[in-house]
SERO-4910 file (N, C-alpha, C, O; in steps of 0.05 Angstrom, whole numbers):
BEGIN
 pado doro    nc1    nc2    nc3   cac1   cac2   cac3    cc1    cc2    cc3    oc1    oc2    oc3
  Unk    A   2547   1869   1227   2568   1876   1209   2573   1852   1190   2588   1833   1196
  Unk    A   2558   1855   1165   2563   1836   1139   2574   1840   1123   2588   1860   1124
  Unk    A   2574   1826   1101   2589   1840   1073   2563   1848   1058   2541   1836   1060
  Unk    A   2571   1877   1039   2543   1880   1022   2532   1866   1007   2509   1875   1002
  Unk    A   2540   1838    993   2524   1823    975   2511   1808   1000   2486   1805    999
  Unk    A   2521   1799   1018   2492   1778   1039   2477   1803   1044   2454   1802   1036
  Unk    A   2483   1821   1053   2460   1847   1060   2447   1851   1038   2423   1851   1041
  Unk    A   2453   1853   1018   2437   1849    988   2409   1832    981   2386   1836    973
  Unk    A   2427   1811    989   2411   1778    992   2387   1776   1010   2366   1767   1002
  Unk    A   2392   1786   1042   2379   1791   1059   2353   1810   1051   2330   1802   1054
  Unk    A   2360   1841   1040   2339   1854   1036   2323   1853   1011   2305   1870   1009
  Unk    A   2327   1834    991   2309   1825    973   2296   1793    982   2281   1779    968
  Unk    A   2305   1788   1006   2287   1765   1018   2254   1767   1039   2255   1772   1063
  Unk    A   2231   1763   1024   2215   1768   1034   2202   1740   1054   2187   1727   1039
  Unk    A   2203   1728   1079   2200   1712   1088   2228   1690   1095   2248   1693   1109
  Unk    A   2215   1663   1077   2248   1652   1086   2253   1648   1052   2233   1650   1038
  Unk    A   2283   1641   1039   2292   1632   1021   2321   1611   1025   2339   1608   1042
  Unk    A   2317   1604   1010   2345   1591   1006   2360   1587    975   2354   1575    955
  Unk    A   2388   1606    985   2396   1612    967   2423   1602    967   2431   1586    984
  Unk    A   2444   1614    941   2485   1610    954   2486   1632    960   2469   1649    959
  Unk    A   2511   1634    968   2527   1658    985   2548   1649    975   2547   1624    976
  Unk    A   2571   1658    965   2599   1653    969   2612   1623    962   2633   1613    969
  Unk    A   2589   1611    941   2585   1581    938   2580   1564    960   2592   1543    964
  Unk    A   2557   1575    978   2549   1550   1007   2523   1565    996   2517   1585    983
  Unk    A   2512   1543   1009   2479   1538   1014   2467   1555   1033   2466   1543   1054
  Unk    A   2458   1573   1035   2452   1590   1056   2414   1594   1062   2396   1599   1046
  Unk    A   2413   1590   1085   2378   1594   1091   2380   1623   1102   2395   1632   1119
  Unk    A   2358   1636   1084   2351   1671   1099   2330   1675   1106   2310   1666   1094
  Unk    A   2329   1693   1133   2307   1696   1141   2302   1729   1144   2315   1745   1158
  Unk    A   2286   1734   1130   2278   1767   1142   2248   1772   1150   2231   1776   1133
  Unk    A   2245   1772   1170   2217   1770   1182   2212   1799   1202   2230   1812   1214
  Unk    A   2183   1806   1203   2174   1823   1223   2195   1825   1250   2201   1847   1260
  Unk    A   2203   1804   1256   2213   1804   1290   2246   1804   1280   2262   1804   1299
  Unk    A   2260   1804   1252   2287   1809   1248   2298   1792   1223   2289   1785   1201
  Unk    A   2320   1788   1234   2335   1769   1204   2356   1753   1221   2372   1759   1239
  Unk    A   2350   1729   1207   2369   1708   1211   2391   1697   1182   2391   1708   1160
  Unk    A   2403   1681   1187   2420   1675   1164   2441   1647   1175   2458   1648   1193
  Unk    A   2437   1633   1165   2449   1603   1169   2457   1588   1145   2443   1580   1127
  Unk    A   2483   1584   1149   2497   1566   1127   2494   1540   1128   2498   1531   1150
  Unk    A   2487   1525   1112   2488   1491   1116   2507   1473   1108   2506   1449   1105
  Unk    A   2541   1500   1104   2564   1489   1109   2565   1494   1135   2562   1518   1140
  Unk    A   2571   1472   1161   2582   1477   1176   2550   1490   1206   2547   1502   1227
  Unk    A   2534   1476   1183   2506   1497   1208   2509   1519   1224   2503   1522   1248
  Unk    A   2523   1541   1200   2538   1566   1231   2523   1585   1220   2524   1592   1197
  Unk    A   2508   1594   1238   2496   1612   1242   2514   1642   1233   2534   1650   1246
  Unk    A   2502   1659   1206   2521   1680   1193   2508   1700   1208   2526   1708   1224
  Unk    A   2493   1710   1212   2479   1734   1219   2456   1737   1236   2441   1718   1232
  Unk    A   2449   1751   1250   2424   1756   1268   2423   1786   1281   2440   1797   1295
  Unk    A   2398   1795   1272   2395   1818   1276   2369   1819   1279   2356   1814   1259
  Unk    A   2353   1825   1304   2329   1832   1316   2317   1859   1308   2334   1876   1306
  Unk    A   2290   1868   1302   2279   1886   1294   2286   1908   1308   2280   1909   1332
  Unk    A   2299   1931   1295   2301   1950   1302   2326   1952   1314   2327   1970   1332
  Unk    A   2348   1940   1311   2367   1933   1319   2390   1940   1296   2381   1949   1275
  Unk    A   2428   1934   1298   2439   1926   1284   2448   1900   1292   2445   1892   1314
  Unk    A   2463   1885   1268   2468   1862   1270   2489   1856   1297   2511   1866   1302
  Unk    A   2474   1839   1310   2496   1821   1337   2519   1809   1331   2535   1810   1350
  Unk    A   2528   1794   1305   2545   1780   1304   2559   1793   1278   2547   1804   1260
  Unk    A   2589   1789   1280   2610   1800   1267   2605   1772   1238   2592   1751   1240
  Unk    A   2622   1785   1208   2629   1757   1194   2656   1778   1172   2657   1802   1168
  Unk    A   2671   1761   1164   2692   1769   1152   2678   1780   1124   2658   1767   1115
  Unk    A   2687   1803   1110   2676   1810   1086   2690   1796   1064   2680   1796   1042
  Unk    A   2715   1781   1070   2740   1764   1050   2733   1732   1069   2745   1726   1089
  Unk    A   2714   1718   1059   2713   1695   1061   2734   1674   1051   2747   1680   1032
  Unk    A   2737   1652   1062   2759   1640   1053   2737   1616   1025   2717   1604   1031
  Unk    A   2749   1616    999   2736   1595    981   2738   1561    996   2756   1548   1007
  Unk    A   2707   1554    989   2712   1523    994   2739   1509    986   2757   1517    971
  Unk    A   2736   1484   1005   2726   1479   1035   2731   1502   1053   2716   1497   1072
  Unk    A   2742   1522   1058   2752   1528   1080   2729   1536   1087   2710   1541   1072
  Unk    A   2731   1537   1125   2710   1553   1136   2705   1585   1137   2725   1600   1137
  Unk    A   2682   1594   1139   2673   1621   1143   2684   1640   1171   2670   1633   1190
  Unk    A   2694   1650   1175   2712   1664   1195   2688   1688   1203   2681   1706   1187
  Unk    A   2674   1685   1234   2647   1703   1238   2624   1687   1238   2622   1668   1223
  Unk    A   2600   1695   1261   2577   1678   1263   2590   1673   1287   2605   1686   1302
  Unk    A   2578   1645   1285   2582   1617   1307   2584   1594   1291   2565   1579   1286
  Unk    A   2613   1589   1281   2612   1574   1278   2625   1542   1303   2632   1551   1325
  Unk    A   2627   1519   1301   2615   1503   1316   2640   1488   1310   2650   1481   1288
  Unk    A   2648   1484   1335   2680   1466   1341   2672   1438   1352   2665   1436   1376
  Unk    A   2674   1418   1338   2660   1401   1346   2667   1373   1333   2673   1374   1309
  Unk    A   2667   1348   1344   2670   1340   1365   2697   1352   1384   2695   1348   1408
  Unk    A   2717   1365   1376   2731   1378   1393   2739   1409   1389   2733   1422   1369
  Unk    A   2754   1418   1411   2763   1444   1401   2780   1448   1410   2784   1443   1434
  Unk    A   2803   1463   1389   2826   1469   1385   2842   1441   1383   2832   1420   1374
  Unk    A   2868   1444   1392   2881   1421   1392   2874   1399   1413   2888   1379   1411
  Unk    A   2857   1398   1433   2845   1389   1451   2830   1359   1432   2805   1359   1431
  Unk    A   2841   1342   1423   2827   1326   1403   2825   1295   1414   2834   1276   1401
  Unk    A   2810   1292   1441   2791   1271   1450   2777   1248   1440   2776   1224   1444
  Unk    A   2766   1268   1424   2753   1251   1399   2761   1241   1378   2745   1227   1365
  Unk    A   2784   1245   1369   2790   1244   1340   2800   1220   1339   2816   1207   1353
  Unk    A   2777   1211   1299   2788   1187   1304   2812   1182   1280   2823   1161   1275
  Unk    A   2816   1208   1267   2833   1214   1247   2863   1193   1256   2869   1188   1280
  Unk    A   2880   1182   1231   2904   1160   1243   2925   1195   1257   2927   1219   1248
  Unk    A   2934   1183   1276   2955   1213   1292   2943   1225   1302   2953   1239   1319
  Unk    A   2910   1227   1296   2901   1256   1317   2913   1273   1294   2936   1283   1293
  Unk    A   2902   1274   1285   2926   1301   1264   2892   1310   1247   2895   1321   1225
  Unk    A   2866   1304   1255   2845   1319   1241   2843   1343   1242   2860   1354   1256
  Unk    A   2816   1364   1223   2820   1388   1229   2827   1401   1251   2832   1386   1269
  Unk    A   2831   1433   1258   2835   1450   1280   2804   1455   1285   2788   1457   1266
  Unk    A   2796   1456   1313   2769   1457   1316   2744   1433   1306   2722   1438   1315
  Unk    A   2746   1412   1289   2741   1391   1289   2728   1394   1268   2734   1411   1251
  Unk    A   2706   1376   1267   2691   1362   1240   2670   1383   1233   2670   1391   1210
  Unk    A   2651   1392   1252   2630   1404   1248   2628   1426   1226   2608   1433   1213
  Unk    A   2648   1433   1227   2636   1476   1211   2649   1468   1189   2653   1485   1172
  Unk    A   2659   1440   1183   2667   1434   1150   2656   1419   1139   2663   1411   1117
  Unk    A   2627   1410   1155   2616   1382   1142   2586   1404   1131   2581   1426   1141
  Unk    A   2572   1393   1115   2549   1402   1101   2527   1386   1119   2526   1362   1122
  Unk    A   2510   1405   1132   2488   1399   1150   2462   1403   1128   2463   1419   1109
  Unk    A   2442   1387   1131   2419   1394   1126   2394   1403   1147   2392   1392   1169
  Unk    A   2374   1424   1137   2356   1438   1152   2326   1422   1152   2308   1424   1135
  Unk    A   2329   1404   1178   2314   1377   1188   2295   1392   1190   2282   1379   1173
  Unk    A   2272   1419   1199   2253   1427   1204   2258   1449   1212   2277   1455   1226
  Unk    A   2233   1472   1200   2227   1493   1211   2209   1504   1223   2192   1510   1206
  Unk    A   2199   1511   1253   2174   1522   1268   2177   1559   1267   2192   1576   1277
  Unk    A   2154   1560   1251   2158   1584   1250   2130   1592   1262   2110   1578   1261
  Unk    A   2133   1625   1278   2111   1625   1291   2114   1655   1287   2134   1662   1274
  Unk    A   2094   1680   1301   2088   1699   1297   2116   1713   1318   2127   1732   1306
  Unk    A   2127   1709   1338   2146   1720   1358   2176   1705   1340   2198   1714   1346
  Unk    A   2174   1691   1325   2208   1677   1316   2202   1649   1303   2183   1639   1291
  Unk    A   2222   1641   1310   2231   1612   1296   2250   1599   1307   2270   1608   1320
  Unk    A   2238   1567   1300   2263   1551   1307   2263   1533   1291   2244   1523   1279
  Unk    A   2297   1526   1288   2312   1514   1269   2319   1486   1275   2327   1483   1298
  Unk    A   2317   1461   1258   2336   1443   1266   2348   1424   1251   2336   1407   1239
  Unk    A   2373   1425   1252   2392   1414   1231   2411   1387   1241   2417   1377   1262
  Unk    A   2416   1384   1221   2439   1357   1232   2457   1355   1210   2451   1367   1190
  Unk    A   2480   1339   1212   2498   1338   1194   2488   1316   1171   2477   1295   1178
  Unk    A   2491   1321   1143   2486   1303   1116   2488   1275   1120   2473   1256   1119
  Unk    A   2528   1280   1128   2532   1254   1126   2541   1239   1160   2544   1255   1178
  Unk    A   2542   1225   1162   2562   1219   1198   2585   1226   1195   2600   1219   1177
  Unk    A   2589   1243   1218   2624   1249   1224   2636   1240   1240   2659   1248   1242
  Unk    A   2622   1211   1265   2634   1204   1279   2625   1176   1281   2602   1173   1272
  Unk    A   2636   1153   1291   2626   1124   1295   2622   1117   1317   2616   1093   1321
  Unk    A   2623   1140   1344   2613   1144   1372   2591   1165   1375   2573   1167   1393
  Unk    A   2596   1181   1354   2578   1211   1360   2561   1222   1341   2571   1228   1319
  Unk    A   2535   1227   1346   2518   1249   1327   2517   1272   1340   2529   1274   1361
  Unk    A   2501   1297   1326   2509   1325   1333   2488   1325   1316   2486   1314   1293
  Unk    A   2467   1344   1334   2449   1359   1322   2450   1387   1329   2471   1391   1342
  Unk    A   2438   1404   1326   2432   1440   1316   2403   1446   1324   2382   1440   1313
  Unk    A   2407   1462   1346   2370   1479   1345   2382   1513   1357   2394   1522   1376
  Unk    A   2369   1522   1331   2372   1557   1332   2348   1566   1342   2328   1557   1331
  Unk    A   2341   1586   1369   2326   1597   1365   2323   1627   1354   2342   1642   1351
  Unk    A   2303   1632   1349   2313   1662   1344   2284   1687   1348   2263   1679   1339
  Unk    A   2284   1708   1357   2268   1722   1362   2273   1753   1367   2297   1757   1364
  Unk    A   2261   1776   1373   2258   1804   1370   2276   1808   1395   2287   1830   1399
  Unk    A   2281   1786   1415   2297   1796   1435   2320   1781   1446   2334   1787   1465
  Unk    A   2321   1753   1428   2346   1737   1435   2359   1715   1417   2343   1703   1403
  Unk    A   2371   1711   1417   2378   1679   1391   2394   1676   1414   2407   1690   1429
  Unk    A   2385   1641   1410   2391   1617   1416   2400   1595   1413   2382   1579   1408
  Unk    A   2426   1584   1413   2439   1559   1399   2438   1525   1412   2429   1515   1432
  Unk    A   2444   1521   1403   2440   1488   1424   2454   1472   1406   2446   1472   1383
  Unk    A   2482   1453   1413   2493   1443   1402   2483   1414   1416   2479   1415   1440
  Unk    A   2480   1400   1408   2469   1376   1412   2475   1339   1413   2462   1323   1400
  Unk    A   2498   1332   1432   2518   1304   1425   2504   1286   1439   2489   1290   1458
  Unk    A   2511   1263   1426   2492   1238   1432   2522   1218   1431   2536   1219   1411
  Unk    A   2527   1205   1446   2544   1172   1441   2517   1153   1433   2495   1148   1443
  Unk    A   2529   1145   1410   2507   1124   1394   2525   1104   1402   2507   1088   1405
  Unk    A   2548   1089   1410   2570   1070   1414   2563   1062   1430   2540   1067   1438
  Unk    A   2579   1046   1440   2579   1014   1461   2600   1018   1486   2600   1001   1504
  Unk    A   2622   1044   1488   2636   1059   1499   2638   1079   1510   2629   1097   1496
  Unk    A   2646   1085   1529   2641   1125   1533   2666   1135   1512   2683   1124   1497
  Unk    A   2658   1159   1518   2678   1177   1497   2686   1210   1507   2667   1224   1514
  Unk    A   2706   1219   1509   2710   1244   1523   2711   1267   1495   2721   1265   1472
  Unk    A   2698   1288   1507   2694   1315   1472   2708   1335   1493   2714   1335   1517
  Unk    A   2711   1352   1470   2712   1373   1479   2695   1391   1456   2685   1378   1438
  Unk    A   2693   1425   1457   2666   1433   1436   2668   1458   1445   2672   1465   1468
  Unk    A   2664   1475   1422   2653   1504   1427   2636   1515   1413   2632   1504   1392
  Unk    A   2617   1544   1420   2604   1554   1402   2624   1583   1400   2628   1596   1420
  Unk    A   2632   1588   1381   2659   1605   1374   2636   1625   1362   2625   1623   1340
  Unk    A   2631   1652   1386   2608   1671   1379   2627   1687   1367   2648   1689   1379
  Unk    A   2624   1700   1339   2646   1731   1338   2612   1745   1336   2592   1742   1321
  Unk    A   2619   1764   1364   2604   1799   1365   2605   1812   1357   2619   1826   1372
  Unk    A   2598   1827   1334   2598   1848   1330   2604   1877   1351   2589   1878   1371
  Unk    A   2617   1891   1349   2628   1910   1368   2637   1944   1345   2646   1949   1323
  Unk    A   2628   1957   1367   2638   1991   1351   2662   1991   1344   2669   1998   1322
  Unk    A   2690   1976   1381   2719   1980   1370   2722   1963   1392   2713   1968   1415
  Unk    A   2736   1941   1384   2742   1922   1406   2759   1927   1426   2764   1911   1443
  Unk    A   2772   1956   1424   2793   1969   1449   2779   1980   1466   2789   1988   1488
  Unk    A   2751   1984   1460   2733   2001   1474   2713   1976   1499   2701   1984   1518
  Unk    A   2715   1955   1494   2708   1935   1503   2706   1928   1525   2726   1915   1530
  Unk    A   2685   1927   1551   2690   1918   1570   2668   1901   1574   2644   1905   1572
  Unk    A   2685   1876   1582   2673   1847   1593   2668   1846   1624   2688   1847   1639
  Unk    A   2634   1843   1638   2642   1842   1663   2630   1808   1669   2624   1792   1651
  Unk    A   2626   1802   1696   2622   1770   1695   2636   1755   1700   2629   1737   1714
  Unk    A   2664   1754   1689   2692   1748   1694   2706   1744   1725   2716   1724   1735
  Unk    A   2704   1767   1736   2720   1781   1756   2715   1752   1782   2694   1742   1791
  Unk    A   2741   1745   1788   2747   1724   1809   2756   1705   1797   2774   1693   1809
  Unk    A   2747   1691   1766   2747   1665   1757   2776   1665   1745   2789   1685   1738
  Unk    A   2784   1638   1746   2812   1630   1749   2812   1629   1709   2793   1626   1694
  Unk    A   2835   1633   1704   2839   1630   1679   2863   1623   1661   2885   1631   1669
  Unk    A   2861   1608   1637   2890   1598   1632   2899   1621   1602   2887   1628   1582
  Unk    A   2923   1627   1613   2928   1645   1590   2942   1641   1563   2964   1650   1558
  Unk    A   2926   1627   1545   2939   1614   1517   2963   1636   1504   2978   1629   1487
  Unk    A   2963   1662   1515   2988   1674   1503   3006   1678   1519   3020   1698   1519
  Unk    A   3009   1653   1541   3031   1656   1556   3040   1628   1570   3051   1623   1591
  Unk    A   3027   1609   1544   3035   1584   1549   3016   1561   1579   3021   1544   1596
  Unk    A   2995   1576   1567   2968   1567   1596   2969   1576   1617   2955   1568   1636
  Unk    A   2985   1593   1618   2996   1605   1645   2969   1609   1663   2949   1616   1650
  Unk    A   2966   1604   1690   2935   1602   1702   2935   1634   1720   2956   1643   1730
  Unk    A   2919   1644   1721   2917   1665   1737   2882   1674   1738   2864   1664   1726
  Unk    A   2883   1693   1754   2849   1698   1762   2844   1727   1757   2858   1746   1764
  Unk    A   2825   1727   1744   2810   1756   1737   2804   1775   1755   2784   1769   1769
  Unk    A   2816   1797   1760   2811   1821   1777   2793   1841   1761   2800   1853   1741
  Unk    A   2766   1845   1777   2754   1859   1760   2744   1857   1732   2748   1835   1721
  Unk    A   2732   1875   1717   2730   1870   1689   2744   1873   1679   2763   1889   1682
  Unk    A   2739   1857   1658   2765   1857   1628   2759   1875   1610   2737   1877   1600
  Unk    A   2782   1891   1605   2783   1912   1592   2804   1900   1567   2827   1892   1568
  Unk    A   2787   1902   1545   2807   1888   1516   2823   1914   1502   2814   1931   1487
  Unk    A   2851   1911   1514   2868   1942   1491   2879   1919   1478   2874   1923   1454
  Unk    A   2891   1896   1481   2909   1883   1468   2901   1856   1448   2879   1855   1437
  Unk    A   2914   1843   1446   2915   1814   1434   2901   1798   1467   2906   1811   1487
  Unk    A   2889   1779   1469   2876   1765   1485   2860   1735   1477   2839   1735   1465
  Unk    A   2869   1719   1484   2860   1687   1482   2863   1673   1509   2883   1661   1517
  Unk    A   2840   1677   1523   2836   1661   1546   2811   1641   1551   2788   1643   1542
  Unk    A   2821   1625   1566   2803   1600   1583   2789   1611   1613   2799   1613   1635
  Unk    A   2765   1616   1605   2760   1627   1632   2752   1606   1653   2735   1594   1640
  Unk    A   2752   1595   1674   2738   1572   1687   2711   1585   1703   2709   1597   1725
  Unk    A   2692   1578   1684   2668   1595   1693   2647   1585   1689   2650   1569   1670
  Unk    A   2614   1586   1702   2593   1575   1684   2575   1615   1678   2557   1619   1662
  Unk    A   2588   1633   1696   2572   1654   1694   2561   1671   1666   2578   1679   1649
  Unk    A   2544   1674   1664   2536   1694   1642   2551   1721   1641   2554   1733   1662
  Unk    A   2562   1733   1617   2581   1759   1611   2566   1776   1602   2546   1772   1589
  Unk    A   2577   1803   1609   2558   1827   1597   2571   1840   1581   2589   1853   1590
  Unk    A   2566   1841   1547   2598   1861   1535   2580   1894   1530   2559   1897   1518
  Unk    A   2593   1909   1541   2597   1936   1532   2617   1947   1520   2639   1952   1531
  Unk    A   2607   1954   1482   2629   1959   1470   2627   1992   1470   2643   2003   1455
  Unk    A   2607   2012   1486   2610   2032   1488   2583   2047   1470   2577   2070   1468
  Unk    A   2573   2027   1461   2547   2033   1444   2530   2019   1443   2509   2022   1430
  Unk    A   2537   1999   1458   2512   1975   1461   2517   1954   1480   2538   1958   1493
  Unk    A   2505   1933   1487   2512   1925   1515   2493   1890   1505   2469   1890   1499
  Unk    A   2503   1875   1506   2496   1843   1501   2504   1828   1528   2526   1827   1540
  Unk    A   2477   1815   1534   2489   1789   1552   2497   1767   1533   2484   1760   1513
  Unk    A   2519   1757   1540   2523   1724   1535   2517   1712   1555   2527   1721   1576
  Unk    A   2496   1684   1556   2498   1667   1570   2495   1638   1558   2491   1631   1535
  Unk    A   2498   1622   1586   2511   1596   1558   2496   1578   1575   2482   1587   1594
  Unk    A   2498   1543   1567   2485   1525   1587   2512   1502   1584   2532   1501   1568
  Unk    A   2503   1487   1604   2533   1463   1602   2555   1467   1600   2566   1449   1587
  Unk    A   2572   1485   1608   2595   1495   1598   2608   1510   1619   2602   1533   1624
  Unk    A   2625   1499   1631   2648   1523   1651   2665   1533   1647   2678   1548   1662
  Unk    A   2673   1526   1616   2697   1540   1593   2681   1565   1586   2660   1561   1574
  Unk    A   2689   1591   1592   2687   1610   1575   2716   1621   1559   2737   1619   1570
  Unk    A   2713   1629   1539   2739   1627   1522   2733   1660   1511   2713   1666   1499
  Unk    A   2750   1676   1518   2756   1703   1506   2780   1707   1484   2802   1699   1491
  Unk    A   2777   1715   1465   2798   1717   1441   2786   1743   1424   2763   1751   1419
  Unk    A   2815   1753   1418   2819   1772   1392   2847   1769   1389   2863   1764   1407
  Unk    A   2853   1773   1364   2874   1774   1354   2895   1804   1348   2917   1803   1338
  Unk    A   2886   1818   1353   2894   1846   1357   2908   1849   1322   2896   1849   1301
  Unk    A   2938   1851   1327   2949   1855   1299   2963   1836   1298   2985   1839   1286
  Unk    A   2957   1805   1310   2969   1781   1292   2948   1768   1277   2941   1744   1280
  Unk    A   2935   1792   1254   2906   1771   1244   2906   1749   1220   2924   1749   1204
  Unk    A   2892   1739   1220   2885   1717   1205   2876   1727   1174   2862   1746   1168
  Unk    A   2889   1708   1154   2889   1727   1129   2869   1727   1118   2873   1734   1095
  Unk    A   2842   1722   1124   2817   1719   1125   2803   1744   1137   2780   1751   1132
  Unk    A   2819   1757   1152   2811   1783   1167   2821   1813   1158   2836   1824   1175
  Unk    A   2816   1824   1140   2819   1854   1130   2832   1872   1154   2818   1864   1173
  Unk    A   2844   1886   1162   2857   1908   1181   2835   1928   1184   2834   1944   1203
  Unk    A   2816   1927   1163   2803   1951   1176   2772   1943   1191   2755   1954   1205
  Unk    A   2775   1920   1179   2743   1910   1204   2759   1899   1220   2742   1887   1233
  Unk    A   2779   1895   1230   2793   1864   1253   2781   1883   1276   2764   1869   1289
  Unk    A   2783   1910   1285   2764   1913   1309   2733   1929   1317   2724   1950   1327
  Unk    A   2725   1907   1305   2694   1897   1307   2680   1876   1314   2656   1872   1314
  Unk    A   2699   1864   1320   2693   1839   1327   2708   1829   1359   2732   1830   1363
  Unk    A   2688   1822   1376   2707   1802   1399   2697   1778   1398   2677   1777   1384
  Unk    A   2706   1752   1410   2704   1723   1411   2698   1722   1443   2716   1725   1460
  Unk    A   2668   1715   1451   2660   1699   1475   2644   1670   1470   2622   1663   1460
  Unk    A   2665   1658   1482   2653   1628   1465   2639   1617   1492   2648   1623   1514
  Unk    A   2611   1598   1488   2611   1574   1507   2624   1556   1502   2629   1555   1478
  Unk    A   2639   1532   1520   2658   1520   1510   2662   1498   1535   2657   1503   1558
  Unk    A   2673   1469   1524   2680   1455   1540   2711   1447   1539   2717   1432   1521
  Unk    A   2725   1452   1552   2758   1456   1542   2771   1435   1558   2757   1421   1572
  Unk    A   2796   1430   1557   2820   1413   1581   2801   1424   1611   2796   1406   1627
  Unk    A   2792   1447   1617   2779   1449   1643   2758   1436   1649   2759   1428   1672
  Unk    A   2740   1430   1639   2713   1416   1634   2710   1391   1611   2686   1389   1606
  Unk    A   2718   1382   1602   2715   1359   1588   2693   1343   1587   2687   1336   1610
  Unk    A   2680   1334   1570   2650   1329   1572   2655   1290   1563   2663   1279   1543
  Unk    A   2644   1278   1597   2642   1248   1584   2623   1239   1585   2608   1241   1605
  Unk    A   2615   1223   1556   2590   1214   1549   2591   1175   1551   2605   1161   1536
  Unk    A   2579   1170   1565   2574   1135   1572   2549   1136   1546   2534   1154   1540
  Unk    A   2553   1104   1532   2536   1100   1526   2499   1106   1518   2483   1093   1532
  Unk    A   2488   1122   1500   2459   1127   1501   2464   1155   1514   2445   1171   1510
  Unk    A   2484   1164   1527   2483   1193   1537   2485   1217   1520   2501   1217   1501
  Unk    A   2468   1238   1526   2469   1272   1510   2479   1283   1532   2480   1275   1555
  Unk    A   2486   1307   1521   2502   1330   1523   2493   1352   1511   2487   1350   1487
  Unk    A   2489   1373   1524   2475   1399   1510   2486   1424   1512   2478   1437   1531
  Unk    A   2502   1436   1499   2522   1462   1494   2504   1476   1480   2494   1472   1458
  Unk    A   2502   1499   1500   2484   1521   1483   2493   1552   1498   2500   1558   1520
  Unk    A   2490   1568   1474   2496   1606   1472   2472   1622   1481   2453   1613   1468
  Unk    A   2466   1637   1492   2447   1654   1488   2448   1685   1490   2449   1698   1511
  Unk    A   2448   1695   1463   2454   1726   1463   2426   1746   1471   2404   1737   1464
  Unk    A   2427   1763   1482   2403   1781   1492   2412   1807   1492   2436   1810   1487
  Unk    A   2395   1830   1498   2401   1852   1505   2408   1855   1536   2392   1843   1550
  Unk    A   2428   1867   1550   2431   1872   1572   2407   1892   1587   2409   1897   1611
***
C-alpha cells in the first residue's frame, strides 16, 4: 500500500534507478523476483513487494515536507528510541524523538545484485555520533526482505543505545488482526503508564495499542487475507503499536487501518551495551508464513 506517484515511479522503472520522490533521493528496484524501494533520507526502506505478491509494508500517501520524516516502511530509530535517549549527546537530552538515523541522509555504499535478489549497503553521509557508526544491509528476494541495523563504538568508552526497526505492515483492516507468538511474554503497557502485565493468548487488535513486549520470539500476523512472519535477531523488545483514532497528522482516516507496527527493538527492557571496538546487530525479517 503506496501512494500512486511512487507506484508510478516504480512501474516505469526497468532494473534499478535512482530517482526523487517527494524531494528525497530514492533507489528503485523492479526486478524479476519483485520491487524494492529505499530512501537515502533516513536509509528506510519505502516498499517491498515480492513477485506475485502485494506490497508487505504500509507508507503514508500525505508525506510530511523535508526535514520531516516519512511515516511507513522501516524506518530506523537510532542511536535511540523513543524517549529512551542513552545516547544522546544533544545539551538536555532534548535531541530528536526516535533519534538521529531516519533524519540524516545515508549514502548507497554497494550493490550485489544477483539472479534470486539483492543486497544493499548503506551508511550515513555524514557522522551522527562521536561514540557510534551505523551501517544498513537490506536483503531482499521473491520470498523475504531482510534488514540489519548495524552499531559499532568507535570510542575509548562503553556506551548504552537503545534502537528500533519501526516495520509499518501493510494489512486489509487492522481490527481484523491477529498477532500470535506473543502469548505468555510479559509486557509494558505505554497506554497505561508502563503498566507491566503478560499476554494471554493472541493478540487480537480492535483498539488503540502501544506495547513493549519482553520477547526474542518470532510473530505471525494474520490480517485475514494474508499471513507474514516477523522475525528479528538481537532484540527481546518487541514493540506493537497503532494508533486507532488518535492519529498522527501525517496519517489520512481512511488508510490509518492498514497498517500495524511490529518493531524489532532494544528498549528500557534490553538495552544494548557496547565496550569499546564492540558491534551490535539489530535486524527484521519479513517472510511468508
Amino acid at each position: 500500500m503506496i501512494p500512486d506517484s511512487l507506484n508510478q515511479l516504480i512501474k516505469s522503472t526497468q532494473g534499478q534507478q535512482t530517482t526523487q520522490w517527494e524531494g528525497r533521493d530514492v533507489v528503485l528496484f523492479n526486478m524479476p523476483w519483485g520491487e524494492l524501494v529505499v530512501s537515502l533520507q533516513g536509509a528506510q526502506v519505502l516498499h517491498f513487494c515480492p513477485a506475485g505478491d502485494t506490497g508487505w509494508l504500509w507508507l503514508t500517501p500525505t508525506p510530511q515536507a523535508l526535514p520531516g520524516a516519512i511515516r511507513g516502511g522501516i524506518p530506523l530509530c537510532w542511536p535511540w528510541f523513543a524517549d529512551e535517549r542513552y545516547s544522546d549527546e544533544s545539551p538536555n537530552h532534548n535531541g530528536p524523538f526516535h533519534g538521529l538515523a531516519r533524519h540524516a541522509e545515508w549514502r548507497l555504499d554497494a550493490v550485489d545484485e544477483h539472479a534470486e535478489g539483492i543486497e544493499l549497503h548503506l551508511s550515513p553521509a555524514q557522522p551522527l555520533h562521536t561514540l557510534l557508526t551505523a551501517r544498513l544491509v537490506v536483503q531482499a528476494n521473491a520470498q523475504r526482505l531482510n534488514v540489519e541495523l548495524i552499531s559499532e563504538n568507535i570510542g575509548e568508552t562503553p556506551i548504552k543505545t537503545s534502537g528500533a526497526l519501526h516495520t509499518y505492515l501493510a494489512v486489509a483492516d487492522t481490527h481484523q488482526c491477529r498477532l500470535e507468538g506473543l502469548s505468555g511474554a510479559r509486557y509494558l503497557d505505554k497506554l497505561r503508564d508502563f503498566a507491566e502485565s503478560e499476554q494471554q493468548g493472541t493478540l487480537a487488535v480492535q483498539g488503540a495499542v502501544d506495547r513493549i513486549y519482553h520477547t526474542n520470539e518470532a510473530v505471525l500476523l494474520n490480517d485475514g487475507e494474508r499471513s507474514l512472519r516477523i522475525g528479528k535477531q538481537s532484540s527481546d523488545s518487541t514493540v506493537v503499536w497503532h494508533p486507532n483514532n488518535d492519529l498522527p497528522s501525517d496519517t489520512p482516516v481512511d488508510v490509518a487501518r492498514h497498517f500495524i507496527c511490529v518493531e524489532a527493538a532494544n528498549t528500557r527492557l534490553d538495552p544494548v551495551w557496547l565496550v569499546p571496538g564492540a558491534q551490535h546487530l539489530l535486524g527484521t525479517t519479513l517472510s511468508r508464513s
